[in-house]
N, C-alpha and C positions, 0 to 999 in steps of 0.2 A: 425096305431093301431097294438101292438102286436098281431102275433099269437098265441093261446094257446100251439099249439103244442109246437113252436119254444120257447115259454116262458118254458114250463116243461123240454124240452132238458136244457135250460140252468140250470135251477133249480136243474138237478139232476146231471149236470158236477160240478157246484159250490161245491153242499153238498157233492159229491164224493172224490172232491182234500181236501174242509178243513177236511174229517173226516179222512183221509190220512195221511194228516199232524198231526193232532190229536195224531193219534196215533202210529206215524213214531216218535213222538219227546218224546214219555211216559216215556223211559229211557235212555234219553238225563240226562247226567250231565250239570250243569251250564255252558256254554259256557267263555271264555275271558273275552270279552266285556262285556257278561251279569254281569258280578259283580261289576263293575263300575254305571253300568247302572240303577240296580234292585235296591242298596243302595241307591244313588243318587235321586231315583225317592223315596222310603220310606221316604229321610229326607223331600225333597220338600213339600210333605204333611202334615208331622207331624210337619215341623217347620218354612216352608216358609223362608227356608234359602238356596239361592245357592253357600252355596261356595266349595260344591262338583262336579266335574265333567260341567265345564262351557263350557267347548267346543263343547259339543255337546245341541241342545234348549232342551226341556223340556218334549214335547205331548210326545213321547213313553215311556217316563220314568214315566210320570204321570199316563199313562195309565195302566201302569206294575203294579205300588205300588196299587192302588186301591182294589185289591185284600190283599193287607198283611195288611190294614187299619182292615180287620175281622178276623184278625189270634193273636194270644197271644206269640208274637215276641219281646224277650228279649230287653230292653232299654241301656245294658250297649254298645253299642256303642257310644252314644253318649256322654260317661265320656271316652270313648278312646281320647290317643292322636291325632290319626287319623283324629279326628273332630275337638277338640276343640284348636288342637296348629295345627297338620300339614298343610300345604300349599295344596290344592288339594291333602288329602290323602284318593283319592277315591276307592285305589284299597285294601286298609288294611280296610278301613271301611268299602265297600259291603262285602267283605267277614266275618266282623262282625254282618253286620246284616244276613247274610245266615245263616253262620254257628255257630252263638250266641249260649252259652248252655241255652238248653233246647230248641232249634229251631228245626222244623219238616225240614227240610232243603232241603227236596223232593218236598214237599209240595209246599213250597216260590219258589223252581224253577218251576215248575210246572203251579201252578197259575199265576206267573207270567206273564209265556208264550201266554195262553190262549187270553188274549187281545190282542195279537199282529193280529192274526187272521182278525182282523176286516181292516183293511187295505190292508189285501190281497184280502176279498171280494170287499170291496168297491171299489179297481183296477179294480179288474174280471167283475166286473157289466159296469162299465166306461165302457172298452176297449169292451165289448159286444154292449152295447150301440151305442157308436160312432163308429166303425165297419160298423153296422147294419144302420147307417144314412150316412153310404158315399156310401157302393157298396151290402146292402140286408143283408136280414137274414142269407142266406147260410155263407158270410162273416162274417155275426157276431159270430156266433158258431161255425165256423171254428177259429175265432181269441181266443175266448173265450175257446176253449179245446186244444189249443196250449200255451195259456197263464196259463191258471187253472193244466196244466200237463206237464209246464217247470220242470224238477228237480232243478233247479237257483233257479226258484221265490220259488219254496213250498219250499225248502233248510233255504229258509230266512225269510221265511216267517211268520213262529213259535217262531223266535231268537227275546230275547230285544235288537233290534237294528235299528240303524234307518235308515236301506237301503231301505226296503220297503214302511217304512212311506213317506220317501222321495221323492222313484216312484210314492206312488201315490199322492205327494204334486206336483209333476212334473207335470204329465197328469192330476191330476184335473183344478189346474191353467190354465194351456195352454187349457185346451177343454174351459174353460169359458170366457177365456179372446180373442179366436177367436171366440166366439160368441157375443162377445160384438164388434168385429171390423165388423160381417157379420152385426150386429141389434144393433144400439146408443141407446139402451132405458136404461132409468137410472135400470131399477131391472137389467140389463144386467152389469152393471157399478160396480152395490152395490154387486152382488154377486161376482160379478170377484174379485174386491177387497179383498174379506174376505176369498175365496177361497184362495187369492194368501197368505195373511197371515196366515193361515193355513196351509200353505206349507210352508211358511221362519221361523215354529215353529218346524218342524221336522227333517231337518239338515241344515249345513250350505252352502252344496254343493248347495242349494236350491235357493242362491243368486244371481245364475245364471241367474236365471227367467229373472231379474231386467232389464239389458241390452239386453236380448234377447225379451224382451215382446219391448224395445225402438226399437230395430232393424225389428220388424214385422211390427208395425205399421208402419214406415216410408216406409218400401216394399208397403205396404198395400196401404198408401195414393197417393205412386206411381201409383201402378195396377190401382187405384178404377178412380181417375181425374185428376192424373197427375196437380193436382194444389196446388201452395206451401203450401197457406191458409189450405186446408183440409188435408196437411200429418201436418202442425201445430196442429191444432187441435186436430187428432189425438196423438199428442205427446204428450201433454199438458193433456189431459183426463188421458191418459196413467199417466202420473206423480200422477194424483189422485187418480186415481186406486191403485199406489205404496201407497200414502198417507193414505188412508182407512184400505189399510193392517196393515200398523204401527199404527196406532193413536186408530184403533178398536180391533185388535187382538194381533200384537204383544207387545206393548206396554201395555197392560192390564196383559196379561198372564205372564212377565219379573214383573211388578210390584207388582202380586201374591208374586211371587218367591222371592223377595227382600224384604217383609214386615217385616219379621223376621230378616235378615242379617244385623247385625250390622254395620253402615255405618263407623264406623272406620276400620272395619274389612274387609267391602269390597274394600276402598279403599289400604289398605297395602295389601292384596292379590293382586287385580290388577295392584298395581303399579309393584309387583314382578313376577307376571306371564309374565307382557307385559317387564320384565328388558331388557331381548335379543330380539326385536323387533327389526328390521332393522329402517323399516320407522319411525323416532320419530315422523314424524310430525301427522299420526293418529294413535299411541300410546299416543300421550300428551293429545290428544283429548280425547281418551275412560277414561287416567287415568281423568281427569276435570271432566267427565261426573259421575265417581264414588262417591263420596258423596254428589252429589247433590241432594235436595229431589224430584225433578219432572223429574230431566234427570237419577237418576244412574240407573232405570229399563232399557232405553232402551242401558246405559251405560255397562252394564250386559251381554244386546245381541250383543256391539260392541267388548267387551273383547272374547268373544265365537268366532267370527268372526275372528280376528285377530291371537288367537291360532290356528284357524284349517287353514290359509295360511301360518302360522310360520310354523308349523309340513310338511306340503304340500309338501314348499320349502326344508326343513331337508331332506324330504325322511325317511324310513325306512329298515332296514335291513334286507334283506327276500333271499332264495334260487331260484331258476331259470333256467330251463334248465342246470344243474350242476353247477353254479357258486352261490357264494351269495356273495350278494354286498347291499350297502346302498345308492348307486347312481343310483340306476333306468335302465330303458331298455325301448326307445321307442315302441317296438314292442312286449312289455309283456303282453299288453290289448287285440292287436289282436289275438296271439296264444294262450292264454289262453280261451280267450271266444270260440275260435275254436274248441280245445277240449275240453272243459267242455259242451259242445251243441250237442246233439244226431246229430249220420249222415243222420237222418233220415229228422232233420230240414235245414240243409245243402241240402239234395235234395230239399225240396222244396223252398228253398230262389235261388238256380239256375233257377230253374222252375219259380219262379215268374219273374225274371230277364229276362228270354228268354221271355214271355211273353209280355212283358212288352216293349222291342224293338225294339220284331215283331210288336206290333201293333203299336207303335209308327212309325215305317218304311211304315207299307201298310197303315196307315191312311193320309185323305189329308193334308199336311202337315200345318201349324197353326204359326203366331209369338208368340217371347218364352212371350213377354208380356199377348198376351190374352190367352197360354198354364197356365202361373201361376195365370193369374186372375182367369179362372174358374176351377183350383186344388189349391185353394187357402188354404186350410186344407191338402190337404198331402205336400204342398211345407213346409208348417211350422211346420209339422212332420219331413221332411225330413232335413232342416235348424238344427233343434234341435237337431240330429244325428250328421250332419256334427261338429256341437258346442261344442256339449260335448264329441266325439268322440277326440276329437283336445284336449281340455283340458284333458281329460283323460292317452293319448300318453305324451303329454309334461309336466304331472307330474312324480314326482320321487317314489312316493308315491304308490309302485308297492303290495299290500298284500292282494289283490283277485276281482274276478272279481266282488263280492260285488255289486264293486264302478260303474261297468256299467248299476248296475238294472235299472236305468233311461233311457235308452234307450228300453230297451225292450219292453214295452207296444206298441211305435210308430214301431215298427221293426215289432211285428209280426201284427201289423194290415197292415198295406204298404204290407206285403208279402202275409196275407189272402187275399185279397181284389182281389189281380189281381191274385190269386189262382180259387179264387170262382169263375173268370168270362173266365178259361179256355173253359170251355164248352161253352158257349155262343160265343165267340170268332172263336170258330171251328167247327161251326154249319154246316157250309158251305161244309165242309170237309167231308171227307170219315168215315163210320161208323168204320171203323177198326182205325182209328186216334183218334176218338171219345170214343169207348173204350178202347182202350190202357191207352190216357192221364187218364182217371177215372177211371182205374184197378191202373193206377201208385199212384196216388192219394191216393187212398183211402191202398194201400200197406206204403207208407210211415207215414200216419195217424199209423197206428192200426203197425207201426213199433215205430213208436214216445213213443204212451201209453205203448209196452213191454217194453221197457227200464225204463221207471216211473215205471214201477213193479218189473222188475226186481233188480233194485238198492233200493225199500225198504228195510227196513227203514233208508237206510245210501247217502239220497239226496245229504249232503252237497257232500260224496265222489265222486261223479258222474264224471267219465270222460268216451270219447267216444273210439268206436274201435281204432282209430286210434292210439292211444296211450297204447292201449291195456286193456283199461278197467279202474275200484276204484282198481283195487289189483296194477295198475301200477301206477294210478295217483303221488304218493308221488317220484316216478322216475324222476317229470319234474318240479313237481310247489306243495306247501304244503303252512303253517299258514290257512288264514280262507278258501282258496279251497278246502281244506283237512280233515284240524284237525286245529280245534279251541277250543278241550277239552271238547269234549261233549260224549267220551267214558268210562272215569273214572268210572262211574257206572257198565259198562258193562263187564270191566275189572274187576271189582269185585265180578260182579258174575260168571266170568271164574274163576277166582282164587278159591272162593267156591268151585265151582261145580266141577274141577280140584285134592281140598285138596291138594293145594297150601300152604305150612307153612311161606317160606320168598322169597320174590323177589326185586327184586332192580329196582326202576322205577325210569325213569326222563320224567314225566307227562309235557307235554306244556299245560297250564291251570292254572287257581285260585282256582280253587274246594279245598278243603279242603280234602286230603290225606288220612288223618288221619280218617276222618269222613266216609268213602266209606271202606280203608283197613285197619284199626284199628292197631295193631303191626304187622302187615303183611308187611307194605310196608318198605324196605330199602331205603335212599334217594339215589340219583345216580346222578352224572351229567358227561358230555362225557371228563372232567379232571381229574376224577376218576384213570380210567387204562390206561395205556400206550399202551394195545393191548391186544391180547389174550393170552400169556403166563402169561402176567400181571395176569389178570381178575384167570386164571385157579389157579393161586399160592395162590392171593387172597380172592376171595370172597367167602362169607359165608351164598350164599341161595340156595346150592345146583346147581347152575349151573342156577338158574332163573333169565331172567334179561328182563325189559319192558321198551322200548323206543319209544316215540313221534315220529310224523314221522317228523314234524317241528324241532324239535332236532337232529334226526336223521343227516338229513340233513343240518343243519341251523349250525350247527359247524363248518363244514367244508368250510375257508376260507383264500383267502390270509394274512399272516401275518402282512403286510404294512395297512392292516386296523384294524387291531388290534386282529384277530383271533389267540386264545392261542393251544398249542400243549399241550397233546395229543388231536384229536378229535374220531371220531365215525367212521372212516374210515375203521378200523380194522371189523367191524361190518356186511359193503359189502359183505363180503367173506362167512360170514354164512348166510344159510337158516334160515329163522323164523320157531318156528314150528306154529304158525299162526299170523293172524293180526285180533283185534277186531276191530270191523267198519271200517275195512279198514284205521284205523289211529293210533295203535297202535301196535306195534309191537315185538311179546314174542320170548326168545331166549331161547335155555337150551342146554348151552355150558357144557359140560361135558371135 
């Protein structure tokens, strides 16, 4: 039974971070992604056609548009080329439907966002729950105001994107589906299933589940009887479980989505999205599955599928540690997620480690068999790490640490846990041992919460001392750890407020320029000027000049990849006279 108390703490940490987030995101321009995302999710609604934006499934897009369903939102997007000829011309038609004349265009981002929200609870409540059912209440609210006052998660958590969704398609899947391997009871079966579909609707990194739900139970049937028949069995249910998610959820929701989309139209789209596919032999597959009437729905979510492994493999072109490349960096996951994480959650992830050891050392010691049978839920926390930790390193697909949110729910519950139970642990011990650890404790706690305050309202920029802070961040690693274009508004009310008449901006973003700095903005990009005697002979705003910090730095590269001269280098050398959100960067070169 919960306690009251312990139920009100959580209740007022929860409502804490979302009204936070609330109102940390109020003068957030449209982000990137978001405009792919927000269009995308309007058409699905209004026309039950996917042939915008197929790579990524549909729940947070669906979720987004819901809101602009009750707004008076111009229709000429859909007479654009964008829609009705381009090939996935997602990124010309969201920005259609944001910025359509006569669209409130604050509004539509705005509202948009506000749904997303709901998956950041629904995580917080999870991760509080299951906490609190492995190692106590103390655990649970400690995991629950570590998790509810990450700057990561609240960073992402506001955004139409589907990093969040994902996490919590991850941990809810996984909390349900080892509770159906602890308890066979079919409501145990049926929820697990729809849960799981539920999650393979909100990204596709989500597909992961699939083999990793086959690799636990086979652990599973091992630990539990060591007899072949029962890790069968177990496998085989497992296969049903996949089946229920398809046949109940995903495949309902993909056939929403395709009622409207013309089946000649979806299969010449698919046949051309899927042209450069390596593997023909399940690209011939997805394209067969396209205009067929009972398969192209889940034909739809195999096209989706197969782009986000195409792109995966491609990699992206992103900055790094001074370098920018399109080939990846093994080790761009781990020092990013380093600095991007208060060093205050760094002490205690040491702390739980030492912990953890120790009592593994002074305890009598146990084989590793009956150690995993009876930590049977944090080994499958901890497996999940290892897993997608590995996949995460050995993609190329290096442009923020986003992509690690799925891990973090199980990270900081594993760390809570054998946090909470330092005290207990050291009972034995000298009271001066006993206070120190719970003065240290509770010193990194209430150090953790001043860095969520103090990087209001600019979460996404959050990097730690070590790196010297958001005003250093764009020094090591930028795109969405940075600036993902969510300062364009902000930048415009410096300009106002400033009387600012011309400046020359090269915005990383889809926002509509035009629509925030009206004839104010010069266009700019870092081929412009040759350097700064360039720029001085030049330009004509006065000396005002506003650069991305993603451009900033994303210019500058070897030429054998195709990097063009002049870039932004010349740039280094002067001071800003400031930076908005820590992602924008003003100059007045005189």
């Amino acid at each position: 039974m919960l306690n009251i108390k312990v139920q009100l703490i959580a209740i007022i940490i929860i409502t804490a971070s979302v009204a936070l987030s609330m109102a940390s995101v109020w003068n957030d321009s449209v982000i990137v992604d978001e405009v792919p995302h927000i269009g995308a999710g309007y058409s699905y609604l209004k026309k039950q056609d996917m042939r915008i934006n197929p790579e990524h499934p549909p729940l947070v897009k669906d979720l987004a548009a819901i809101p602009l369903l009750f707004q008076d939102i111009n229709q000429d997007a859909f007479k654009d080329p964008s829609w009705a000829e381009a090939l996935n011309g997602q990124w010309v038609f969201g920005r259609n439907v944001i910025f359509g004349q006569g669209n409130d265009s604050q509004k539509i981002t705005r509202s948009a966002k506000m749904p997303m929200l709901v998956f950041f609870v629904l995580s917080a409540i999870l991760v509080f729950q299951w906490s609190r059912k492995l190692y106590g209440d103390k655990a649970g609210l400690m995991a629950l105001f570590l998790f509810s006052f990450s700057t990561t998660i609240m960073a992402h958590s506001r955004f139409v994107t589907t990093d969040v969704a994902a996490m919590f398609g991850i941990v809810s899947a996984t909390y349900f589906y080892v509770k159906w391997l602890e308890e066979h009871s079919n409501k145990n079966l049926w929820i697990a299933g729809l849960v799981l579909g539920v999650a393979l609707i909100t990204k596709f990194s989500t597909f992961l589940l699939l083999p990793f739900f086959f690799i636990l139970a086979f652990i599973y049937g091992i630990l539990s009887t060591n007899r072949f028949h029962t890790t069968c069995y177990l496998l085989l249910v497992t296969m049903v479980i996949i089946i229920i998610a398809f046949v109940f959820i995903v495949w309902p929701v993909y056939y929403f989505h395709t009622i409207g989309y013309p089946t000649e139209r979806q299969l010449s789209d698919t046949v051309e999205n899927l042209s450069t596919y390596g593997n023909r032999n399940f690209a011939d597959i997805v394209i067969w599955m396209a205009d067929k009437p009972v398969l192209r729905a889940l034909g739809q979510y195999g096209l989706g599928l197969l782009m986000v492994v195409q792109r995966s493999v491609g990699g992206n072109t992103t900055f790094f540690l001074g370098e920018t490349s399109k080939y990846g960096w093994w080790y761009y996951f781990p020092v990013v997620y380093f600095i991007k994480e208060t060093l205050a959650w760094w002490g205690l992830v040491i702390m739980a480690v030492i912990t953890f050891v120790i009592t593994k050392t002074l305890r009598p010691r146990i084989g590793l068999k009956d150690f995993l049978k009876s930590n049977f839920t944090q080994f499958a926390m901890f497996l999940w790490l290892v897993v997608y930790w590995y996949t995460s390193m050995d993609s190329t697909l290096n442009i923020g640490v986003r992509h690690l949110l799925p891990v973090y729910p199980f990270t900081i519950i594993l760390v809570s846990g054998q946090i909470s139970q330092i005290a207990g642990r050291i009972k034995r011990e000298t009271q001066t041992l006993i206070f120190t650890s719970n003065l240290l404790i509770m010193i990194l706690f209430t150090w953790y919460f001043v860095e969520n305050i103090r990087v209001y309202p600019y979460y996404l920029t959050y990097f730690n001392q070590a790196v010297g802070g958001p005003l250093n961040g764009y020094k090591y690693v930028v795109d969405s750890n940075l600036d993902w274009g969510q300062d364009l508004k902000r930048l415009s009310d410096w300009i106002e407020k400033n009387n600012i008449k011309k400046i020359e901006v090269d915005y990383f973003g889809w926002a509509d320029q035009s629509y925030y700095l009206g004839d104010k903005v010069v266009w700019l990009s870092s081929e412009k000027y040759g350097g700064y005697d360039d720029f001085i002979a030049r330009n004509k705003t006065d000396g005002w000049i506003a650069v991305s910090a993603s451009f900033l730095q994303g210019s500058e590269g070897p030429k054998e990849e195709g990097f063009k001269q002049p870039n932004y280098l010349w740039l280094h050398e002067l001071k800003p006279v400031t930076v908005i959100g820590n992602s924008i960067l003003i100059y007045n070169i005189k």
